[in-house]
C-alpha positions as CSV (number, residue, x, y, z in Angstrom):
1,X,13.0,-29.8,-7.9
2,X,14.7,-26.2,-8.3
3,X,12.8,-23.6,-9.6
4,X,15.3,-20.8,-11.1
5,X,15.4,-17.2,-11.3
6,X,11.8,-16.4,-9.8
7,X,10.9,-13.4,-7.7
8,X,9.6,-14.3,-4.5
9,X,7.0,-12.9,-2.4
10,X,6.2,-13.6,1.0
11,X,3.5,-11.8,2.6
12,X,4.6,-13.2,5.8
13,X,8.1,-11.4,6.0
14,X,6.4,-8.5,3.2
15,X,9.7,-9.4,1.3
16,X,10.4,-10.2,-2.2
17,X,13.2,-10.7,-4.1
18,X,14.5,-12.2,-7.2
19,X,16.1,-15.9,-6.3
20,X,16.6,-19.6,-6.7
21,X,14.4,-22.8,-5.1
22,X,15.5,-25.8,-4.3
23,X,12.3,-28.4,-2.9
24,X,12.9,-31.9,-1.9
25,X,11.3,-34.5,0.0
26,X,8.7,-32.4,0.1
27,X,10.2,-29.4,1.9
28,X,11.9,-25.9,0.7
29,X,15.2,-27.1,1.1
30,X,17.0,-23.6,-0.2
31,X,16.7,-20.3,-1.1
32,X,19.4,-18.6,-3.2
33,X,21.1,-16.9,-6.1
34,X,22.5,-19.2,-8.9
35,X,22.1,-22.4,-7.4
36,X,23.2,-25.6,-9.0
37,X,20.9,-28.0,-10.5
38,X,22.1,-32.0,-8.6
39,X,21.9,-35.0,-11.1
40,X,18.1,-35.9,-12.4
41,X,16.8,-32.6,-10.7
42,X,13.9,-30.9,-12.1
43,X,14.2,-27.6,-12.9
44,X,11.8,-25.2,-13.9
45,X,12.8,-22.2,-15.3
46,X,10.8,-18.9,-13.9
47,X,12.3,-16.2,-15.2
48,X,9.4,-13.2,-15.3
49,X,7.4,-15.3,-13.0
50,X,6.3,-14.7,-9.1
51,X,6.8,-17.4,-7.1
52,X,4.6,-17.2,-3.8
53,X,3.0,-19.3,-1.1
54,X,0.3,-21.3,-2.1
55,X,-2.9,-19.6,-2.0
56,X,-5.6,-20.6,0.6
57,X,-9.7,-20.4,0.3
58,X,-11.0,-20.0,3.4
59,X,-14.5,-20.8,1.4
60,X,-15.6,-23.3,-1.2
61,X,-18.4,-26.0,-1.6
62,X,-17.3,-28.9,-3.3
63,X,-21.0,-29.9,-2.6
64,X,-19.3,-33.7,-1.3
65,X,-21.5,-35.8,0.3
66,X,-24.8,-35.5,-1.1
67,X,-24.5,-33.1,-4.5
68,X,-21.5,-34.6,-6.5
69,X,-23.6,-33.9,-9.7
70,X,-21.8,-30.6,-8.7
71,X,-18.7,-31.2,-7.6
72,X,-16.7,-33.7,-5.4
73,X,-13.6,-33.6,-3.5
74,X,-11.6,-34.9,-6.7
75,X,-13.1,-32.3,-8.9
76,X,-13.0,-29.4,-6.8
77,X,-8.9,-30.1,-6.0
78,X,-8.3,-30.0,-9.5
79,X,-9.9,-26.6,-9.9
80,X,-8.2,-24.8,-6.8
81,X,-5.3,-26.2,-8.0
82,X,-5.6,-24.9,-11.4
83,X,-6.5,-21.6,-9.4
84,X,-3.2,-21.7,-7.6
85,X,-4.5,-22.8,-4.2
86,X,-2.6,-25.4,-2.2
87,X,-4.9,-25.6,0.7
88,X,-9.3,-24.9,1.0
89,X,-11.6,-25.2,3.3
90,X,-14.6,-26.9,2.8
91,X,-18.4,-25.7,4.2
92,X,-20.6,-27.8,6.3
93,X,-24.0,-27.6,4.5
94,X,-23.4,-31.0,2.6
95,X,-25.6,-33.9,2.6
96,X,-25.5,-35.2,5.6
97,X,-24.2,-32.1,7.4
98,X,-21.0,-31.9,8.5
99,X,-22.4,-31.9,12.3
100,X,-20.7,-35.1,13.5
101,X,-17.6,-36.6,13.8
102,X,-18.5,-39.5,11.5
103,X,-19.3,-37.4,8.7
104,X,-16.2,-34.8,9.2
105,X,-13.9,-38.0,9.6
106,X,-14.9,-39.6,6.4
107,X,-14.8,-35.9,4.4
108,X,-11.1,-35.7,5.4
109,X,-9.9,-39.4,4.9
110,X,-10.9,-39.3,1.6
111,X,-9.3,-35.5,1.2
112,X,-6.1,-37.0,2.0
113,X,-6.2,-38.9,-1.4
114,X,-6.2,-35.7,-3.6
115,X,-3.1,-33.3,-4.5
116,X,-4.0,-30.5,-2.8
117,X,-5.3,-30.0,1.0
118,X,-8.7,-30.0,2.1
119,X,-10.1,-28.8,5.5
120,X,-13.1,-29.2,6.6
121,X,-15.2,-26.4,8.5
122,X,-18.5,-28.1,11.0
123,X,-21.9,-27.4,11.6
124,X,-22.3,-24.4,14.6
125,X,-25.8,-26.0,15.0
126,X,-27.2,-29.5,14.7
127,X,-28.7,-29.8,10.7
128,X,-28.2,-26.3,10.1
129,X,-31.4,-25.6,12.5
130,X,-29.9,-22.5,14.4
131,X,-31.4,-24.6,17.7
132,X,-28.5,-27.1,19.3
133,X,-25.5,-26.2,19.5
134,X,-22.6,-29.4,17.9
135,X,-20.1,-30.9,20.3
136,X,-17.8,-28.4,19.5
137,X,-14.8,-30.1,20.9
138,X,-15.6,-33.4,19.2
139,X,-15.4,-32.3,16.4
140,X,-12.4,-29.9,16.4
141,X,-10.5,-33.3,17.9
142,X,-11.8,-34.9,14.6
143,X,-10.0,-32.2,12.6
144,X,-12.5,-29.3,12.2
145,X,-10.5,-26.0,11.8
146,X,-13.4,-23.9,11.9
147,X,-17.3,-23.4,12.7
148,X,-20.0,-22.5,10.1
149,X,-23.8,-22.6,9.3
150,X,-22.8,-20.9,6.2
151,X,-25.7,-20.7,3.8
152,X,-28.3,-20.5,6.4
153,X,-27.9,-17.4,8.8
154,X,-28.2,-18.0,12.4
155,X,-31.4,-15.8,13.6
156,X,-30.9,-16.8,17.4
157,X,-28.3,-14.1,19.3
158,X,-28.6,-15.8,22.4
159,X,-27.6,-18.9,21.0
160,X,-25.3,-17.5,18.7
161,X,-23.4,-15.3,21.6
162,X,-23.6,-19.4,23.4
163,X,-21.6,-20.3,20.2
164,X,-19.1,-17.6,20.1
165,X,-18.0,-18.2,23.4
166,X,-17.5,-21.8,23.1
167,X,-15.3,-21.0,19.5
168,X,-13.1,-18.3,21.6
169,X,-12.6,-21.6,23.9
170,X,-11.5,-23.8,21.7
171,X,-9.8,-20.6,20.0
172,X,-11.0,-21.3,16.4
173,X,-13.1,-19.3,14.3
174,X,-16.8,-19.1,14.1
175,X,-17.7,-17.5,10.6
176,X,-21.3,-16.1,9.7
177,X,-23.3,-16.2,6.7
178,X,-25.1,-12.2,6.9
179,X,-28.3,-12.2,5.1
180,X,-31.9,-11.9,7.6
181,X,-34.6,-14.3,5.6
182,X,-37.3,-11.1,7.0
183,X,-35.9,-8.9,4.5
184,X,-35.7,-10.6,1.7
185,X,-38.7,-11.6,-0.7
186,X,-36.4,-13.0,-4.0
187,X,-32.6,-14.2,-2.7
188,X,-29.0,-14.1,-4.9
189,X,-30.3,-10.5,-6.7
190,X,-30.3,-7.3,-4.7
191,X,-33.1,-4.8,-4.2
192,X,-32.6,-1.9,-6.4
193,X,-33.2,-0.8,-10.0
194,X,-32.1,-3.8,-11.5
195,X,-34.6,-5.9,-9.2
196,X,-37.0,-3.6,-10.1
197,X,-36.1,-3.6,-14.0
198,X,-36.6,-7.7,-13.8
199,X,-39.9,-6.6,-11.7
200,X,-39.2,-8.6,-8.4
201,X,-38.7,-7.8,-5.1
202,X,-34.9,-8.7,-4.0
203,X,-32.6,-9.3,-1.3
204,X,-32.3,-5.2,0.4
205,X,-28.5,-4.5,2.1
206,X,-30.1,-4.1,5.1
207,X,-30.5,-7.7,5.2
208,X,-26.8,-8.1,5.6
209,X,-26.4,-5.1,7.6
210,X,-28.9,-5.6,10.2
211,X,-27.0,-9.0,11.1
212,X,-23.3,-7.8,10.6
213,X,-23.8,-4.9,13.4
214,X,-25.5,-7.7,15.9
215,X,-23.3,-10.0,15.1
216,X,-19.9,-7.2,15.2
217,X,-21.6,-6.4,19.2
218,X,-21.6,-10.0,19.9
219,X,-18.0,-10.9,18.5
220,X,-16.8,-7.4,20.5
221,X,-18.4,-9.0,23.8
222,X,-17.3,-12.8,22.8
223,X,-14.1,-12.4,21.9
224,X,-14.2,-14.7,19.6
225,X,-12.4,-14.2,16.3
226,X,-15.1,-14.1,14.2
227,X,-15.3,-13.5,10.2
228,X,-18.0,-11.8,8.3
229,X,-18.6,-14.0,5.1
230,X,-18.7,-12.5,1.5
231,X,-19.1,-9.2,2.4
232,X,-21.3,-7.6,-0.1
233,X,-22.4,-3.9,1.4
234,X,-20.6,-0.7,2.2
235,X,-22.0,-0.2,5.6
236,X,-21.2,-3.6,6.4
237,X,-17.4,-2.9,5.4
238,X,-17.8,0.4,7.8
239,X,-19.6,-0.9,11.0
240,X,-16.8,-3.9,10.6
241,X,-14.2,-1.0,10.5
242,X,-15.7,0.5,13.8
243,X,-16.1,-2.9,15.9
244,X,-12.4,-3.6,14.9
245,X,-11.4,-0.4,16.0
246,X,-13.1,-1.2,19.7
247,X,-11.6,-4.0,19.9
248,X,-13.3,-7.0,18.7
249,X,-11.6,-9.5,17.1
250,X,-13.5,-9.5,13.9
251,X,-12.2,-10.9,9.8
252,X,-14.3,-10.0,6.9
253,X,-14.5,-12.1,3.6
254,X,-14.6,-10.8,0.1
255,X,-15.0,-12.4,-2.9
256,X,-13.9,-11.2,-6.4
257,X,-17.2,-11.1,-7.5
258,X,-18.3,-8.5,-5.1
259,X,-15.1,-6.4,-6.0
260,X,-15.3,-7.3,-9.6
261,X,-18.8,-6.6,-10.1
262,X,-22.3,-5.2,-9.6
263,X,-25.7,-5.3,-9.8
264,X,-26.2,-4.6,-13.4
265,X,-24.4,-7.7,-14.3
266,X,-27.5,-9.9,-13.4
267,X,-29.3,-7.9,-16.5
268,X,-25.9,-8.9,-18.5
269,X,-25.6,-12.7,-17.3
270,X,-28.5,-13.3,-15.8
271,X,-28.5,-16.3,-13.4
272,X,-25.0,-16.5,-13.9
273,X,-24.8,-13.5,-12.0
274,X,-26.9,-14.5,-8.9
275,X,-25.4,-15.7,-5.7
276,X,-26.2,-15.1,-1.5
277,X,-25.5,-12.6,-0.6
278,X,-25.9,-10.3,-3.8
279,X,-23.8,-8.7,-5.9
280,X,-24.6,-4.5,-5.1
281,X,-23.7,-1.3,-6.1
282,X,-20.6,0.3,-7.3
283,X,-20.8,2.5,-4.4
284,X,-20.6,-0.6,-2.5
285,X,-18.1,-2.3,-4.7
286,X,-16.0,0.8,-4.1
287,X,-16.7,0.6,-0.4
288,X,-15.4,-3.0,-0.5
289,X,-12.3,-2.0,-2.4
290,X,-11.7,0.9,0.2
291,X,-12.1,-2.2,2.8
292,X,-9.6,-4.4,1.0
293,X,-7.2,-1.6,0.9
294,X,-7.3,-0.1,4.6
295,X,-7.3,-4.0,5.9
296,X,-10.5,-4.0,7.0
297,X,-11.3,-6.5,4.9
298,X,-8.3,-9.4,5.5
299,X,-9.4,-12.3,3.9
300,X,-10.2,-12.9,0.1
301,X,-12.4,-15.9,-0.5
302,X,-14.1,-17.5,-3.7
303,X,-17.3,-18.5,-2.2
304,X,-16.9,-21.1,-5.0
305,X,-20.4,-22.4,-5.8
306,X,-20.9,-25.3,-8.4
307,X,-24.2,-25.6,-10.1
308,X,-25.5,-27.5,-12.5
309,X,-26.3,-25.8,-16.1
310,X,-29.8,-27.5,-16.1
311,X,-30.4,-25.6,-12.4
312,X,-28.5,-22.4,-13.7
313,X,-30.8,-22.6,-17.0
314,X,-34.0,-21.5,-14.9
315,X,-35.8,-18.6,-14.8
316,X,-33.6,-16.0,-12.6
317,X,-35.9,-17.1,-9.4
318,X,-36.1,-20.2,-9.7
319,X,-32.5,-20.8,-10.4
320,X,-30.2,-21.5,-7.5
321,X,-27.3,-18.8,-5.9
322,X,-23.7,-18.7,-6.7
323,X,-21.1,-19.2,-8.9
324,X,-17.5,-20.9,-9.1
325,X,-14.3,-18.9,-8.5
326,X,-11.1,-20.7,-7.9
327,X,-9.9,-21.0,-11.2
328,X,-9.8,-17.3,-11.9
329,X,-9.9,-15.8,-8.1
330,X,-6.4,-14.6,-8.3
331,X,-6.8,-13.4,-11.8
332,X,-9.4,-10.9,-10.9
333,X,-7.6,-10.0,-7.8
334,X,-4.4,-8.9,-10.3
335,X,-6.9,-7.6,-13.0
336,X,-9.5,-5.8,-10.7
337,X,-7.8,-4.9,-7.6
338,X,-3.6,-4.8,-8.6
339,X,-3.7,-3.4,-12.1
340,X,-5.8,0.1,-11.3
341,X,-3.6,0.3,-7.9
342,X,-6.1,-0.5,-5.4
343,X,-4.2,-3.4,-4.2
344,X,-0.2,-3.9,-4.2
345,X,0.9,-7.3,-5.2
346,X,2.1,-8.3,-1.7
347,X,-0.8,-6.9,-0.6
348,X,-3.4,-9.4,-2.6
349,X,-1.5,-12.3,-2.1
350,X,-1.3,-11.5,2.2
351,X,-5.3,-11.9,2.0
352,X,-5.0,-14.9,0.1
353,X,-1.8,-16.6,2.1
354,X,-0.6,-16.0,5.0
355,X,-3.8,-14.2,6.7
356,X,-6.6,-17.1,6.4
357,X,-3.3,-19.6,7.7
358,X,-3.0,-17.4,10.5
359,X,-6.7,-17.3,11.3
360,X,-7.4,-21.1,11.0
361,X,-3.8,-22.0,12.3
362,X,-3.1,-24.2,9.3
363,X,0.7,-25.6,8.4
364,X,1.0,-22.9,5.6
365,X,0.8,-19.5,3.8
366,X,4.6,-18.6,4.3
367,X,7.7,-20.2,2.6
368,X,10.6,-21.2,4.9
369,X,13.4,-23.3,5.0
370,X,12.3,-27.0,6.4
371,X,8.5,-26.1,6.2
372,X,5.8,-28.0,3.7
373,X,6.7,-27.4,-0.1
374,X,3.5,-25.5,-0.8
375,X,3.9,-23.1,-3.5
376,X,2.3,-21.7,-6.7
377,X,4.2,-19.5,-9.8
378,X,2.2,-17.5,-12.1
379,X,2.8,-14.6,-14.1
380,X,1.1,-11.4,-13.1
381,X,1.9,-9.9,-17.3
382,X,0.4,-12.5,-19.0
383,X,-3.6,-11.9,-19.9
384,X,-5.9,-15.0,-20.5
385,X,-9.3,-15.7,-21.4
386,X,-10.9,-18.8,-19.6
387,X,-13.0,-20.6,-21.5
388,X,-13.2,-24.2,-19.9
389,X,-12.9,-25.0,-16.5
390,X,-11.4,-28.3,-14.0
391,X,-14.3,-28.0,-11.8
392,X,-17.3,-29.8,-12.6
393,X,-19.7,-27.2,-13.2
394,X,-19.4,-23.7,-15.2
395,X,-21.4,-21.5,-14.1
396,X,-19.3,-18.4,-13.9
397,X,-20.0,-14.8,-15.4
398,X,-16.2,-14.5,-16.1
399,X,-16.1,-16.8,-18.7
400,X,-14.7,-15.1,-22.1
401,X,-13.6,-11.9,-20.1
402,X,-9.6,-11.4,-20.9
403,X,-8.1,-11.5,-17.2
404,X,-4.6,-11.1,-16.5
405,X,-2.6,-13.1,-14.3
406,X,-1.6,-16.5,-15.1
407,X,-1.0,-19.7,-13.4
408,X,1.9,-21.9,-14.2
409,X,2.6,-24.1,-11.8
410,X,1.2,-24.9,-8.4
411,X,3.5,-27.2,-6.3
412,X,1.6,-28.8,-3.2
413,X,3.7,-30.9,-0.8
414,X,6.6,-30.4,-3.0
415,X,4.9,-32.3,-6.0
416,X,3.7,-30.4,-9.0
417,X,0.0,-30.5,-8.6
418,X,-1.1,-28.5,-11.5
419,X,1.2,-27.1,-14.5
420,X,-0.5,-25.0,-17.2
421,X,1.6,-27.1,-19.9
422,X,-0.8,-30.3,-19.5
């Protein structure tokens, strides 16, 4: 395969340049101006197109075992491929947990049958209980890259601190779902006006701020590199900024929901617009664009959260938390970060590429000569309105909204695994 005339950025080297690809047997092969096509080649021409490393979700559900009326491994490849992702990572609250090497071992032989690749983050506790601690180095031999209750804060800072120290060990990172249960009377909507205008009691930002600062102290005093999931509050974003700036090895998560949107959406969309932890204020919103920009924030992650329409057709308490987001994550990073000139380009696609490989030391997130084939091309122009979606579920508030940035092609391994002709 060549791919001809496309301008490619690499957040690794924070270069770009306008330039020929050659890909074969799976690897980049060559990188050059006006390169020759060889005998039954494929070539796909990309003039007006970026060409980048594929992009890598440090967060999705694909709800497999135990909720494949959701999603499943098969289902949830399709979408991050559609999205331009060449590499996720799943979360451990499935059914059974992913808390034991059986489980973890069976998640990833099965991954390794799908066009894109899957990684699997375990259990920090045994069940999701926040009591026992996982064999840790069991299950990192059995391929775990990282460490996660996510879903289900852990309350315990003892055992938590018990947890950090073990990750920094094994040198992996332990990430944290923010949101204290004592706060919070009504999850997924936050406490404010709108809450109050729907005449419920929701989930405050000090219920996520309380645990980021605890848990900010503990990673300073670990030294474990530790991220702060779907960051949703502007003094979250700042205390992060200060423990960073001490010292502490910390990564903060947002998704483009939180960047994207706010509170008054839920009035707009309704359950479509709920999710842990909530979507906030546009003086938070700003605050996590300020984050995004500065580098405090490093990582940009979908959080992508099938649900069912009959469980996304209840009333807005009743109904369950989250949304999907692979298929238009980078989309809304071009549209809501690049376009106003929050974000540069190379900027967006270094929180979507290169940073998450570099945290979870995976094989990717950079393009170079004799390395994995991994690659998508999209064009940042070209404004779309999506309507239908790969995954299984669609419960998104972004469907019908005219995004821009469009994926063509994503090339996984060196074999096409999504192109926006078929």
């Amino acid at each position: 395969m060549i791919i001809k005339n496309a301008l490619l950025i690499d957040p690794a080297t924070r270069t770009s340049r306008k330039c020929d690809i050659r890909i074969s047997d799976g690897l980049f092969r060559e990188i050059g101006d006006n390169l020759s096509p060889a005998p039954q080649e494929e070539t796909i021409p990309a003039e007006g197109l970026v060409a980048s490393p594929g992009l890598i979700d440090t967060h999705v559900h694909f709800r497999d075992p135990g909720f494949t009326h959701k999603e499943n491994l098969h289902t949830g490849s399709l979408a991050a491929a559609a999205g331009g992702f060449t590499s996720v990572i799943c979360m451990a609250n499935t059914s059974p947990v992913v808390d034991n090497v059986q489980t973890i071992s069976d998640i990833l032989s099965r991954s390794r049958e799908e066009k894109i690749h899957i990684f699997q983050a375990a259990s920090v506790s045994l069940g999701l209980k926040g009591q026992e601690l996982t064999d840790m180095d069991a299950l990192a031999d059995a391929g775990a890259c990282g460490f996660t209750d996510d879903g289900i804060p852990l309350r315990n800072a003892a055992f938590l601190y018990e947890a950090m120290r073990k990750a920094a060990e094994l040198d992996m990172p332990i990430s944290l779902h923010e949101e204290d249960p004592s706060f919070i009377k009504n999850n997924g909507i936050n406490h404010g006006p709108v809450s109050d205008e729907l005449g419920i009691y929701g989930s405050p930002s000090v219920a996520e701020e309380s645990l980021v600062a605890r848990d900010c102290l503990l990673a300073l005093r670990s030294g474990a590199h530790t991220v702060i999931q779907h960051i949703s509050s502007g003094l979250s974003v700042e205390i992060v900024r200060m423990y960073k700036a001490l010292g502490a090895n910390l990564h903060a998560e947002a998704t483009p929901h939180h960047f994207t949107l706010t509170d008054d959406a839920v009035l707009k969309y309704g359950t479509l617009a709920k999710m842990n932890p909530p979507l906030r204020t546009e003086e938070d919103r700003q605050a996590i664009i300020a984050g995004l920009a500065d580098g405090t924030i490093d990582i940009i992650a979908t959080d992508h959260a099938p649900h069912s329409q009959e469980e996304k057709s209840r009333s807005i308490t009743a109904a369950p938390s989250g949304i999907i987001g692979l298929e238009t994550s980078l989309a809304l990073g071009i549209t809501s970060l690049v376009r106003p000139g929050h974000l540069s380009l190379m900027q967006l696609l270094e929180k979507m590429t290169v940073n998450p490989a570099e945290l979870y030391h995976l094989p990717s997130g950079r393009i170079e000569i004799g390395k994995a084939a991994d690659l998508v091309l999209f064009d940042p122009e070209e404004h779309w309105t999506p309507t239908e979606y790969r995954s299984m579920s669609s419960n998104s508030p972004f469907t019908g909204r005219e995004l821009y940035g469009k994926i063509k092609y994503t090339v996984c391994g060196g074999k096409i695994a999504y192109s926006d002709q078929n």
